[in-house]
N, C-alpha and C positions, 0 to 999 in steps of 0.2 A: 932580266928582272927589272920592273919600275915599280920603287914606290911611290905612293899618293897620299898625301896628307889634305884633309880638307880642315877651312877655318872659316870664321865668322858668320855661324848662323846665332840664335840667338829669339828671344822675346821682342814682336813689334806690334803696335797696333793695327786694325783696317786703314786701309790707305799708305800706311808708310813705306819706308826701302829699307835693304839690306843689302851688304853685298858677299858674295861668295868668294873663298880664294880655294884654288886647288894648286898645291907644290909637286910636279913630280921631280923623281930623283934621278933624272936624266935630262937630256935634250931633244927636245919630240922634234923628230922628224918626219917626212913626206911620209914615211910609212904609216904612221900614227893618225888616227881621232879622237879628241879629246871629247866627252860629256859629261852632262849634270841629269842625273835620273833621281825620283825622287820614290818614297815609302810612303803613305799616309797606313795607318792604324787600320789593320783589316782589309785592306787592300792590295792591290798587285806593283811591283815595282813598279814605274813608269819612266819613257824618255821625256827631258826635258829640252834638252837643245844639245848641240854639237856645233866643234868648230874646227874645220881642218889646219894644218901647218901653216896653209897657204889665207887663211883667216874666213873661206866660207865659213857661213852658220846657216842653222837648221832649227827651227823651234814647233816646239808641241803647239795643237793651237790654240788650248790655254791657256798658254803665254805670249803668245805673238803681241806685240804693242807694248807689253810691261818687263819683259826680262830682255836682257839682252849679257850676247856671250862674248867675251873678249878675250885676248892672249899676249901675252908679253914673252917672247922667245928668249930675249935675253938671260931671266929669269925661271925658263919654263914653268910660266903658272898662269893657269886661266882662271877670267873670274867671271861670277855670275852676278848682275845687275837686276836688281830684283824691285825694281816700284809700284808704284797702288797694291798692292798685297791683300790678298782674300784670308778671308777665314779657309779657304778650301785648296791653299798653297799650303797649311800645316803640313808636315813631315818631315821626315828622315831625309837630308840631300847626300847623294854620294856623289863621288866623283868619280867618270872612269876611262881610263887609259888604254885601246884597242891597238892592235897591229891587226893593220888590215891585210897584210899579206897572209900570217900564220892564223888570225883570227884570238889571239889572245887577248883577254881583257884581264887588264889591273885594277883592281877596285881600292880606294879609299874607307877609310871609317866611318862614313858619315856624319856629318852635321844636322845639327836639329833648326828646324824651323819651325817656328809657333806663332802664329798669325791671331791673337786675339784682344778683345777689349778687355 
């Protein structure tokens, strides 16, 4: 069992940054990929990036150029870098926790993102 706590989303305007943290409550290992999938209102969940142990990442292409995903092993918590910000990044961010062997995923509570003037 991994929990996931997600933190610092929040109110910004067009253009600004934020940045995401995700805590889980273990040590990700090799087995593990961590992500940031996000909710808009009326919408389908969507991937936003991923970043393996070994620190690949992967980004929706949405975001390619403006987020970026990072990870600190020490502390196992990844965050998401989130600049120039659209009106059309509003949503729900969760964070999620896979074992790729067994295929289980740990979800976080999500964090809210609100992108407006």
């Amino acid at each position: 069992q991994v929990q996931v706590v997600e933190s610092g989303g929040g109110l910004v305007q067009p253009g600004g940054s934020l940045r995401l943290s995700c805590a889980a409550s273990r040590s990700i290992s090799s087995i593990y990929i961590m992500g940031w999938h996000r909710q808009a209102p009326g919408k389908q969940r969507e991937l936003v990036a991923t970043i393996t142990s070994g620190g690949t990442t992967n980004y929706a292409d949405s975001v390619k150029g403006r987020f970026t995903m990072s990870m600190d092993n020490a502390r196992n918590t990844v965050y998401l870098q989130m600049n120039s910000l659209k009106v059309e990044d509003t949503a729900v961010y969760y964070c999620n926790v896979r074992n790729i062997l067994n295929k289980t995923s740990y979800w976080g509570q999500g964090t809210q993102v609100t992108v407006s003037s």
